[in-house]
C-alpha positions as CSV (number, residue, x, y, z in Angstrom):
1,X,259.9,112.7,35.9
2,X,257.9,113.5,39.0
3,X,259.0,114.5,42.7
4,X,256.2,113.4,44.6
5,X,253.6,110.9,44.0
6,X,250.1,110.3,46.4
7,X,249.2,107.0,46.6
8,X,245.3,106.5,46.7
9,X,245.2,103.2,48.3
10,X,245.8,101.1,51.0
11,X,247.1,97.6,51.5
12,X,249.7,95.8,48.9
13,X,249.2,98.1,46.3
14,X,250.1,100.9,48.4
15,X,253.3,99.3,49.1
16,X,254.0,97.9,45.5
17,X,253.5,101.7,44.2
18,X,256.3,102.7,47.3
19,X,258.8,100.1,46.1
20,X,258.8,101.3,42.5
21,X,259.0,104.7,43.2
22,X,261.5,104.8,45.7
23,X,263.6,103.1,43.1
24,X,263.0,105.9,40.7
25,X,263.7,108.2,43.2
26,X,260.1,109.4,43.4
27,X,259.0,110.6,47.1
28,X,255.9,109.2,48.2
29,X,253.1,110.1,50.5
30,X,250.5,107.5,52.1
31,X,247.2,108.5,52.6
32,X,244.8,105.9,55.3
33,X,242.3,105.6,57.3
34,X,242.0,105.8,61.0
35,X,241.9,102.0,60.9
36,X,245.2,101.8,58.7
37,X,247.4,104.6,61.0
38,X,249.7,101.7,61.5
39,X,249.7,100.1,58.1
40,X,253.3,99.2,56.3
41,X,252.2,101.7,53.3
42,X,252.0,104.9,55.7
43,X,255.3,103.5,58.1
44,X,257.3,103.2,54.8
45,X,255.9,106.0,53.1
46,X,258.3,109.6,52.9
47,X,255.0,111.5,54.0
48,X,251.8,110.0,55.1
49,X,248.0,112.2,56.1
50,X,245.2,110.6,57.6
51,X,241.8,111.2,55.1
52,X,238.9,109.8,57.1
53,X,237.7,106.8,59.4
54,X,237.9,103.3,58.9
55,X,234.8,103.4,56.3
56,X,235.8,104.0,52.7
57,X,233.1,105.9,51.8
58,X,234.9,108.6,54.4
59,X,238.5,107.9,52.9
60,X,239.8,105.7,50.4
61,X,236.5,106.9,48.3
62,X,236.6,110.7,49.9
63,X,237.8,112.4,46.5
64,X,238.1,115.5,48.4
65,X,240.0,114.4,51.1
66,X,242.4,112.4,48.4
67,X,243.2,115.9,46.4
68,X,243.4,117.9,49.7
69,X,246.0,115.5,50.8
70,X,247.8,115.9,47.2
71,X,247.7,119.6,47.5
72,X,248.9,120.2,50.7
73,X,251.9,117.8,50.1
74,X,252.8,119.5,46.7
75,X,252.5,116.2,44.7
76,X,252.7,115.9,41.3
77,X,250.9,113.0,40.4
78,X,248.1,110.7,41.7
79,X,248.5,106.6,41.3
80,X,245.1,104.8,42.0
81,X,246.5,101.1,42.7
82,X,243.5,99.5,41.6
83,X,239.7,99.0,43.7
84,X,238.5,101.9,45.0
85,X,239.0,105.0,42.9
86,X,241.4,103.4,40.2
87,X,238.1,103.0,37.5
88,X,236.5,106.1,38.5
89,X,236.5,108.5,35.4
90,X,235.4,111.6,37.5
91,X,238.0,111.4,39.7
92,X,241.0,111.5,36.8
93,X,238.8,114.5,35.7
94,X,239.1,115.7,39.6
95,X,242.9,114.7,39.8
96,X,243.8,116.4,35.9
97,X,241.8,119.6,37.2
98,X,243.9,120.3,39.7
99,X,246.9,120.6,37.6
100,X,247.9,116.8,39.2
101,X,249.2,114.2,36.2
102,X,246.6,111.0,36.9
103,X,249.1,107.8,36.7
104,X,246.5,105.7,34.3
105,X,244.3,106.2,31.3
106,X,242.6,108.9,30.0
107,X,239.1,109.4,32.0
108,X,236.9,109.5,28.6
109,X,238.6,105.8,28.4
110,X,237.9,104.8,31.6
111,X,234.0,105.9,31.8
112,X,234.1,104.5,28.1
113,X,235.2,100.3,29.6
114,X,233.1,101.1,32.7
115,X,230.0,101.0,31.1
116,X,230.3,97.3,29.5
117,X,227.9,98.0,26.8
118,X,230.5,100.7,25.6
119,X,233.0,99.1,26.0
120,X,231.6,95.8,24.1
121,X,230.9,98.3,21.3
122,X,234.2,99.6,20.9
123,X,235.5,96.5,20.8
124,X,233.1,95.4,18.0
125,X,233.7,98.0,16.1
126,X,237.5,97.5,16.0
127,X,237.7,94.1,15.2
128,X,237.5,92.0,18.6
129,X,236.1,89.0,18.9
130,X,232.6,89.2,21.2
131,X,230.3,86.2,22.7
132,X,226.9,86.4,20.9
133,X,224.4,88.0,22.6
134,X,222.6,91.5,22.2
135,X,224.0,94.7,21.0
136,X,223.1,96.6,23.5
137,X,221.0,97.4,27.1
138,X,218.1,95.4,26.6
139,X,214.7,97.7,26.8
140,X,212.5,94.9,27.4
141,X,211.6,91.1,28.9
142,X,210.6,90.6,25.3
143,X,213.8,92.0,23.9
144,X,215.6,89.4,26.4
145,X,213.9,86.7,25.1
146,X,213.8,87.1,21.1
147,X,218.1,87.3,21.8
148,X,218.0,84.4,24.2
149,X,215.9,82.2,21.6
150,X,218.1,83.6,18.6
151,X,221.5,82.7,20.3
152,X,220.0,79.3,22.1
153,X,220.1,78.7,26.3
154,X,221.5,78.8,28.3
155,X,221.9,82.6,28.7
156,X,223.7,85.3,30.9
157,X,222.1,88.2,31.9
158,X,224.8,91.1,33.3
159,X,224.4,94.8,34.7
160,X,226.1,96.9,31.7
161,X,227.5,99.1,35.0
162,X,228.4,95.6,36.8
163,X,231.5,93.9,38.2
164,X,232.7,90.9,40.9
165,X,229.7,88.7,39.8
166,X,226.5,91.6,40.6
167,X,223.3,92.0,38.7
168,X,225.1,88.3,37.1
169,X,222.2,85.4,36.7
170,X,222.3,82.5,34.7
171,X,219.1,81.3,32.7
172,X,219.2,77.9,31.6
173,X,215.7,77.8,29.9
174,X,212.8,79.8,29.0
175,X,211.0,79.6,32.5
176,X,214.4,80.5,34.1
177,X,215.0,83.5,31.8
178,X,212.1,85.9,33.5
179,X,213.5,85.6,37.3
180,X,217.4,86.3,35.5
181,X,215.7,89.3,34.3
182,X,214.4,90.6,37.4
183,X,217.0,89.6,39.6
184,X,219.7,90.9,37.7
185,X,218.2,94.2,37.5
186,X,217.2,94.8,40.9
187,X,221.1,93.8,42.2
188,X,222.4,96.1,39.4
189,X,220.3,98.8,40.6
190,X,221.4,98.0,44.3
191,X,224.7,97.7,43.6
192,X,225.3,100.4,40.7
193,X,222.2,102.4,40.8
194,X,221.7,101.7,36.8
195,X,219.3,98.8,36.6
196,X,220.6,98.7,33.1
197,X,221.6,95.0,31.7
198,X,222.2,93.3,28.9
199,X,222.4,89.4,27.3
200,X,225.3,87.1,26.3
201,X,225.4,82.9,25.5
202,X,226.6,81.4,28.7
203,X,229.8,79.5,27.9
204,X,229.4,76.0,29.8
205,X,233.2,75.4,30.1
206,X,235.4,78.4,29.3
207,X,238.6,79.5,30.4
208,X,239.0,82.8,31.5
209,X,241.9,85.0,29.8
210,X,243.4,88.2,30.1
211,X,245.5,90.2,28.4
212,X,247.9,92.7,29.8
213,X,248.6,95.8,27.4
214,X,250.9,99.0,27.8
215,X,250.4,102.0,25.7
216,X,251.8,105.5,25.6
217,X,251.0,108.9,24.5
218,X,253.2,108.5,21.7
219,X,251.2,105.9,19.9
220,X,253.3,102.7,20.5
221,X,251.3,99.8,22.2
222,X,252.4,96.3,23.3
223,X,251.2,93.3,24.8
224,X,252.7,91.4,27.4
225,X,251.0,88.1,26.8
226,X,248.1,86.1,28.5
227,X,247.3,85.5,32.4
228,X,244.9,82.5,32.6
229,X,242.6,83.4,35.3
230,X,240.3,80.9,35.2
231,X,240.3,79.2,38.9
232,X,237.4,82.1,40.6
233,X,234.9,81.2,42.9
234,X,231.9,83.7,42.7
235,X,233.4,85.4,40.0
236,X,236.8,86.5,42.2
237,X,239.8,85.2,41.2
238,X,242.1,83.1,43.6
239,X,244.5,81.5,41.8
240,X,246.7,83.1,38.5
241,X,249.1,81.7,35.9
242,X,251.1,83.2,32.8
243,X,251.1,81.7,30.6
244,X,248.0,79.9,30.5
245,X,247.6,76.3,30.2
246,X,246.1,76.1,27.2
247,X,247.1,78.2,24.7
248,X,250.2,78.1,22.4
249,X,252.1,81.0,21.2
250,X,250.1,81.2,17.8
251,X,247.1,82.3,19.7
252,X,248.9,84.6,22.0
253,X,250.7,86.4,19.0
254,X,247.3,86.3,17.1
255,X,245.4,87.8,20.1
256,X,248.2,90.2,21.0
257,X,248.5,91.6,17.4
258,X,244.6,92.1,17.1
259,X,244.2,93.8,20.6
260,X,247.3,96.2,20.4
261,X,246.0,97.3,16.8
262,X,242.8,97.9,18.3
263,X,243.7,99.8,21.1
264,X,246.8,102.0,18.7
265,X,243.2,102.6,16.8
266,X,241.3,103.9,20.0
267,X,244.1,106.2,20.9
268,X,244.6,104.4,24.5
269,X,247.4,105.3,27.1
270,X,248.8,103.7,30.3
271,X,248.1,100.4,31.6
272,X,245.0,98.2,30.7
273,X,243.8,94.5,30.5
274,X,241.7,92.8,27.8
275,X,239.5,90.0,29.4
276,X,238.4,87.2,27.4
277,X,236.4,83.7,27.7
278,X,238.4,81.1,25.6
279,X,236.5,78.0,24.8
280,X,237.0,75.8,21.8
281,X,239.7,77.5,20.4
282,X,238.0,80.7,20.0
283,X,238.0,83.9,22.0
284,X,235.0,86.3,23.0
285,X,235.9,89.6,24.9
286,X,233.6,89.9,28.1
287,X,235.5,93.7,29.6
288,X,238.6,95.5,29.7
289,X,239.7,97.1,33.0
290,X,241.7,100.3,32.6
291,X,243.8,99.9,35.5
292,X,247.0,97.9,37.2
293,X,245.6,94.2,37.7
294,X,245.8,92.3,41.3
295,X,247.6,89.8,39.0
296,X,249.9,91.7,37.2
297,X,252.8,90.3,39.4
298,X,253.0,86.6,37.2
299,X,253.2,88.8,34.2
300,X,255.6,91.2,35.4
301,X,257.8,87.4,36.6
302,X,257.9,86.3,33.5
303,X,258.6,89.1,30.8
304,X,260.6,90.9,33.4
305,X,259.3,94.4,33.3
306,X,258.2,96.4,36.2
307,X,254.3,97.5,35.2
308,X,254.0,99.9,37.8
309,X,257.4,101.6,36.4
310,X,256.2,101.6,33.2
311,X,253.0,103.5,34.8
312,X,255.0,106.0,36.1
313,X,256.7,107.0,33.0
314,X,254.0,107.0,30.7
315,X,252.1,108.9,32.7
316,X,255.0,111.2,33.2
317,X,255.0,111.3,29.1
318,X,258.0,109.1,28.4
319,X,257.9,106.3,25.6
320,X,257.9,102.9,26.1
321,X,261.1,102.2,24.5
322,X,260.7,99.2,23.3
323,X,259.0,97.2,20.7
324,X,256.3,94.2,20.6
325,X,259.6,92.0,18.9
326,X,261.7,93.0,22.2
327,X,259.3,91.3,24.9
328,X,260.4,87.9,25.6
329,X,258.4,85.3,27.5
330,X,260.6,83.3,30.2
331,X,259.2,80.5,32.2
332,X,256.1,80.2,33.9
333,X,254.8,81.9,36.6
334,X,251.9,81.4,39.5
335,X,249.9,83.8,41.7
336,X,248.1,82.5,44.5
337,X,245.8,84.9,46.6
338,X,245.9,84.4,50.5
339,X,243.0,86.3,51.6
340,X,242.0,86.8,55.7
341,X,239.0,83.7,55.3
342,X,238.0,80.7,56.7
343,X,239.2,78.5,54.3
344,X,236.3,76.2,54.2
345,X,233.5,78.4,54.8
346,X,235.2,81.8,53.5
347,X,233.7,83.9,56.6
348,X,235.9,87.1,56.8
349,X,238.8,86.4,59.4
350,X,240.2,90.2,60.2
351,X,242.1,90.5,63.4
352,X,245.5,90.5,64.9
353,X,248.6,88.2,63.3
354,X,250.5,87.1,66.0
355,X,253.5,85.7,63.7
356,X,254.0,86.5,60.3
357,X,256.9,84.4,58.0
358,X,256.8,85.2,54.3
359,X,258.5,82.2,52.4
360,X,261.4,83.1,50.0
361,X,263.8,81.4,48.3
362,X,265.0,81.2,44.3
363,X,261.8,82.4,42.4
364,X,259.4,83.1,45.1
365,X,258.0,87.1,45.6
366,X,255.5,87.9,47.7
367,X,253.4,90.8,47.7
368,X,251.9,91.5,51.2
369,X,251.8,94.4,53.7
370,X,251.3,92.6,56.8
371,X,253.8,92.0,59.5
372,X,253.6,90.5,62.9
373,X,251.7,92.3,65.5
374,X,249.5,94.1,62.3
375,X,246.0,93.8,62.9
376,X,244.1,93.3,59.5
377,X,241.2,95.7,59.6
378,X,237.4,94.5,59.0
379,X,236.4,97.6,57.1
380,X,238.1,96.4,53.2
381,X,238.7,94.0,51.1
382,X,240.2,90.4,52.8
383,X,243.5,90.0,50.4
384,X,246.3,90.0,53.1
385,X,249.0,88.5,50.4
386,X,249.7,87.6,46.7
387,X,252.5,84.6,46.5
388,X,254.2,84.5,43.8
389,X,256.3,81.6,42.1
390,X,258.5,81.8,38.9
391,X,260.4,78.8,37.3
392,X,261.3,77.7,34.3
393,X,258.3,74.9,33.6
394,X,254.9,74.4,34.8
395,X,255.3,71.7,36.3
396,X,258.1,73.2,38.1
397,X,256.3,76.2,39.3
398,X,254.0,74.2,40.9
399,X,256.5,72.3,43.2
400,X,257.5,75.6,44.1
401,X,254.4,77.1,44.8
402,X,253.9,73.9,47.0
403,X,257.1,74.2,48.9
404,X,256.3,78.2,49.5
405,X,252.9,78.0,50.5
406,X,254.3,75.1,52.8
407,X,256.7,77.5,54.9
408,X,254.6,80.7,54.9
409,X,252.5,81.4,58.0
410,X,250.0,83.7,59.2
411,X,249.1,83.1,62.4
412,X,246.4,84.9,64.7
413,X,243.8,84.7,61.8
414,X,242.1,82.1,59.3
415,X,243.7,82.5,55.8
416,X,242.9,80.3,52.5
417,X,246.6,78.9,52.7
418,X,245.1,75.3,53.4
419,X,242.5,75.8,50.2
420,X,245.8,76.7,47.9
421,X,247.6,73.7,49.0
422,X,244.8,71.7,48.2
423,X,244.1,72.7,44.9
424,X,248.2,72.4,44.2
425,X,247.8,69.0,45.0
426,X,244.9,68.1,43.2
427,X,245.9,65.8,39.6
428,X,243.2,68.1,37.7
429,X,245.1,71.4,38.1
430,X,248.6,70.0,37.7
431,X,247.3,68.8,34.3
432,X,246.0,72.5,33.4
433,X,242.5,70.7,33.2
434,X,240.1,73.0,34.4
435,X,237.2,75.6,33.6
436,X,235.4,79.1,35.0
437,X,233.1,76.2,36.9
438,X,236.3,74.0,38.0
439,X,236.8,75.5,41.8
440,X,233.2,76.0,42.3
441,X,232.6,72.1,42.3
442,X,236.0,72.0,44.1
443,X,235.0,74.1,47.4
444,X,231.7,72.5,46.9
445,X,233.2,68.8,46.9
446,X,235.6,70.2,50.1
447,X,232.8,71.3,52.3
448,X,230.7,67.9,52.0
């Protein structure tokens, strides 16, 4: 097992990676920003060095700076958290170079789901279910729209190099379909600097669901069921559930047993999730992301296993230890992500909390790093807290997640508490009636 592991993160994932290995008796350094010199993560951590200034381009995403830090410490091992450099196959290269162990999957895997062509490839060619659309990067306006007219509008057009909603447009018809094309290429090559992009049918009322998957360098993968992530505005998720809704456990031991196979067949390792649109009874895999998810909390809640653990050792080449027929499913869990926002018009809110009071009680966890006095930084992303409620129903998790999100407070700064209660309130939720679309209309219906 390792000494010493370098977090390369900031924030609650910092922190979550701190908690587990301090329990495994793993040492820790935190590495920050100028802006984070005060953060829980580097206060908490056994050792902590300061990479760069606020801007992430100078720290979080300063791969020198990172392995400096890991040298100079004499860490054994890197963990990525996810964001920033957790998807970045040249930096496993960079970490695995330096002798370092790289607490995630292998970096041909990771450039191999980062492109989404690839990845929708791989997956075809083991037996996944896909959404119709074209094969590959589309090489013309004219290849676009023979494969929109083949697989009937309305249509999605998506950066093969894309992710959180960029070089994303929706064509509804034929005259729509040439501005899609041009507008989802010129923010792909903005944002990714691959103007490369490719066609799907656009699913009208989907659910979005995930899959969380372990594997380790012994060949033995397993699944630890579904997180229905389908309450997202712009494409971010806010609000998380395992199980989902809608599904029973025929289709959650049919998915599980076609994924794990694929992915024992593709010779995977460490953590990843499967993400898939569900409509009509039938799946369609849209991306996998080879890394720890911000959700991975309601799965963790209700197959009690510690993911991040399980990182550790299967990075440190431990098996698993267990078989698919040992993981049990208990309960129900919710994730609801407070984030530093207006609530109504989601304008960042960074700046200093003047009280902090996590909620607690049987079945509530939350994931946060703030405290009171903590000023939240304008530089990163706005999640300031996951809160998390386990019991032994649904309908039970949601009176907790009520009562929680009730007594927590965050004061000094605008948070999305009020939008949480709201949708916890609403009769359409509490059913488990809702869509991809369902908290877009939502926020639209709230702000008049």
């Amino acid at each position: 097992m390792f000494g010493k592991v370098l977090i390369a993160n900031r924030g609650e994932i910092a922190l979550r990676v701190h908690r587990a290995c301090q329990e495994m008796g793993i040492r820790t350094v935190a590495v920050h920003s100028t802006a984070d010199a005060t953060a829980m993560h580097v206060r908490l951590a056994d050792e902590s060095v300061c990479i760069g200034p606020p801007n992430a381009r100078d720290s979080y995403l300063n791969m020198a700076a990172i392995l400096s830090a890991a040298t100079i410490t004499g860490a054994d091992a890197v963990h990525p958290g996810y964001g920033f450099l957790s998807e970045n196959a040249r930096f496993a290269e960079m970490v695995e170079a330096h002798g370092l162990k790289f607490i995630g999957p292998s970096p041909e895997h990771i450039r191999m789901m980062g492109d989404k062509i690839a990845a929708k490839n791989a997956m075809r060619s083991l037996g996944v279910p896909l959404v119709p659309g074209s094969p590959g990067a589309l090489e013309s306006f004219e290849e676009a729209r023979a494969i929109a007219e083949q697989v009937k509008f309305p249509v999605l057009i998506k950066a093969a190099a894309g992710g959180g909603g960029r070089g994303m447009k929706v064509a509804r018809s034929a005259e729509e379909l040439e501005e899609a094309w041009r507008v989802a290429r010129a923010e792909a090559k903005a944002a990714f600097g691959d103007d490369s992009v490719y066609l799907e049918k656009y699913l009208d009322r989907p659910r979005h669901i995930e899959l969380q998957v372990l594997a380790d360098t012994h060949g033995n993968v397993v699944h630890f069921g579904e997180r229905d992530c389908s309450l997202q505005r712009r494409h971010q998720k806010l609000v998380e559930e395992a199980g989902s809704p809608v599904l029973s456990q025929a289709d959650r031991d049919a998915l599980g047993a076609r994924v794990t196979a694929a992915l024992a067949r593709l010779g995977y390792r460490n953590a990843g999730t499967l993400e898939f649109l569900w409509q009509d009874g039938q799946f369609a895999f849209i991306e996998m992301n080879t890394r720890l998810q911000v959700e991975h909390p309601v799965t963790e809640m209700v197959c009690g296993i510690d993911l991040v653990k399980e990182q550790i050792r299967i990075a440190a080449g431990e098996a698993l230890g267990y078989a698919q027929s040992d993981i049990r499913f208990n309960g129900h869990a919710i994730e609801c992500r407070i984030t530093a926002e207006d609530p109504e018009t989601f304008a960042p809110s960074p700046g200093r909390v003047n009280t902090y009071h996590a909620p607690g009680g049987l079945g509530v966890r939350v994931d946060s790093a703030l405290y009171s006095g903590y000023t939240v930084p304008p530089h990163y992303d706005s999640l300031v807290a996951k809160l998390v409620v386990h019991a032994p129903t649904r309908a039970e998790a949601i009176g907790r997640m009520r009562r929680a999100l009730a007594e927590m407070v965050v004061a000094g700064i605008r948070t999305t508490l009020p939008l949480h209660q709201a949708v916890m309130e609403h009769p359409e939720f509490q059913a488990g009636d809702y869509t991809i679309h369902w908290l877009e209309r939502f926020v639209a219906a709230r702000q008049g």
